[in-house]
C-alpha positions, 0 to 999 in steps of 0.5 A: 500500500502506498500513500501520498503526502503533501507539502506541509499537510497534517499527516495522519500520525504526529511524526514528531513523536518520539519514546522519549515521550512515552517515558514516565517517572518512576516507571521501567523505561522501555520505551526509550531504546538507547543503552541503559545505564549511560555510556562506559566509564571510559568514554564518559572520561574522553567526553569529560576531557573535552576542550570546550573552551575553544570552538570545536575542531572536527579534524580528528573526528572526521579522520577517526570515523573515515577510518573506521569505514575505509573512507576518505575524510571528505565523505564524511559529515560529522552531525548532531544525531543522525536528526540533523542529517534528515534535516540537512538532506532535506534542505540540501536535496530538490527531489521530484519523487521522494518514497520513505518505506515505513514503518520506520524513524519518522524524522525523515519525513517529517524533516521533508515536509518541513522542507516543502517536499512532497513524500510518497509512504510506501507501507511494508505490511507484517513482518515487514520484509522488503522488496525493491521492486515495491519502490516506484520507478521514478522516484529520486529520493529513497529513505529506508531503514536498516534494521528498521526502527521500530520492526527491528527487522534487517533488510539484505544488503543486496535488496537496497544496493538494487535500489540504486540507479543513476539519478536517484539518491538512496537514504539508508538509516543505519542507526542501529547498525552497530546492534548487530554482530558484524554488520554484515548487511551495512553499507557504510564501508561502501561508496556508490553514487547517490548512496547517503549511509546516516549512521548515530551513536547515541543508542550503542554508547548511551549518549542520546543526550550529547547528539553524535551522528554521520553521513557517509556520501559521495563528497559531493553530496557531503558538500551539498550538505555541509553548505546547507549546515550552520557553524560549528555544528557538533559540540566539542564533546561530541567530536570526543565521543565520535572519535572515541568510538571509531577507534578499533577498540571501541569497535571491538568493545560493541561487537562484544555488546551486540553479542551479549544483546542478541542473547537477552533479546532472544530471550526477551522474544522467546518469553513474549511469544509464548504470551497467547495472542501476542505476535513479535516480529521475527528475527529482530536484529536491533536493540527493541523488538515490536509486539502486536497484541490483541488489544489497543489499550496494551499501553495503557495497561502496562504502564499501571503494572510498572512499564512503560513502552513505545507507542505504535500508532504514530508510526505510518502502517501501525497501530495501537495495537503495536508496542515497540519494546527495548531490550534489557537484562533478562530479569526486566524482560521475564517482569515485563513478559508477566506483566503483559500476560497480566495485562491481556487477561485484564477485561475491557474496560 
């Protein structure tokens, strides 16, 4: 299914609602899908020692991240969270024909909205898998995820690079790319004409707060984005966690966290199936899982036994019936799977 979008019009979802707003004090937080407890004492350390005195110098970040994915330093852009890119593709881009896949983050198309530009949905039905050839021919601009917020699912690599094709540019959301062991369906090492790979690092490392992200492009396009950035766009100590993090031991250090990730969340999907009427989507591969349940109210009812979780109607193509739930410890996920079942046996109000 397909829907187009026009302009500024009101959409039929508020795309600009995020976990962050689903959180509520004194609950369990799984709405909200960075890494809990904050970043590593040793990173929290490289932030802390941050020159914040003088303006920000990117060089050593842009020379760390380049490395980190075999590139030249002038395909890389250094952002405020990923975010910022959407907002920046938006500005910089002119397309005639933008498709965003859904479900997914929906600051892509929020961002070109804003922008003026007219988007096309193109509505992946459960369990979400992708098919390029479901992509209109004539569109210019392609936004798709990868594994996908909220479906946690992890398209092929090789379904996307179909995708490219001269005059169109392909937008991937790699921002969970580092929950997975290898990321072997990621593109970012990979330099084709009209690829853009946004990638983030506040959800492995737990610095939501400090807004670090990327794009890796042709150093055309990276060009085009950073006319359309203001000055200084990254904070010093962002620049320091960006750094950090793409050196080979961090590198290593994640591998090691999406590892032990994949056991908890195995665990987290075994324990949820297992509720009657409740569907998780197959082989999530990021730090979440999405749940369809049997009744729209499932949030509500969570959130008076103790949870709180991400809402799925503000995502195009879900609804309320769809929760998006983060990966924790496996005592938090055995709590909140009897809580579900708890919660379904509730009768209706």
């Amino acid at each position: 299914m397909r829907r187009r979008c026009g302009g500024r019009a009101v959409t039929d979802v508020d795309l600009a609602h995020h976990g962050d707003r689903d959180t509520v004090p004194g609950l369990v937080d799984l709405a909200v899908n960075v890494r809990a407890g904050g970043p590593p004492a040793w990173l929290g350390e490289r932030i802390a020692q941050a020159d914040v005195v003088a303006y920000p110098d990117q060089t050593a970040a842009l020379a760390a991240v380049a490395a980190r994915h075999g590139r030249p330093p002038r395909e890389v852009l250094l952002t405020a969270g990923a975010a910022e890119a959407f907002v920046l593709l938006a500005r910089a881009l002119r397309p005639r024909h933008a498709v965003v896949v859904h479900p997914q983050f929906t600051e892509p198309e929020a961002a070109l909205h804003a922008a003026g530009h007219r988007v096309e949905r193109l509505l992946l039905a459960p369990p979400f898998g992708f098919d390029p050839a479901a992509v209109p021919a004539d569109a210019d601009l392609v936004v798709v995820g990868n594994p996908t917020n909220p479906t946690s699912v992890l398209h092929p690599a090789g379904a996307l690079r179909a995708l490219l094709r001269p005059g169109r540019t392909v937008v991937v959301d790699e921002a969970f790319a580092d929950a997975v062991p290898g990321e072997p369906e990621s593109l970012a090492g990979e330099s084709h004409p009209g690829l853009v790979v946004v990638r983030s690092l506040t959800k492995t490392w737990g610095i939501a707060g400090l807004r670090a992200g990327y794009v890796l492009a042709g150093h055309e396009t990276v060009d085009r984005l950073r006319d359309v950035q203001p000055a200084w766009p990254v904070s010093a100590p962002a620049l320091a966690a960006a750094a950090a993090c793409s050196l080979p031991a961090a590198v290593v250090e994640a591998e090691a966290w999406a590892a032990a990730l994949g056991a908890v969340r195995d665990d987290l999907v075994t324990r949820l199936g297992a509720i009657p009427d409740v569907r998780v989507v197959p082989a999530p591969a990021a730090s979440f899982v999405l749940v369809e349940t049997p009744c729209d109210d499932v949030r509500t009812r969570l959130l008076r036994r103790g949870f709180a979780v991400r809402r799925g109607e503000t995502f195009p193509g879900l609804g309320a019936r769809w929760v998006r739930i983060a990966v924790r410890d496996t005592a938090t996920s055995t709590a909140l799977a009897d809580a579900l079942r708890a919660a379904l046996a509730e009768a209706p109000a």
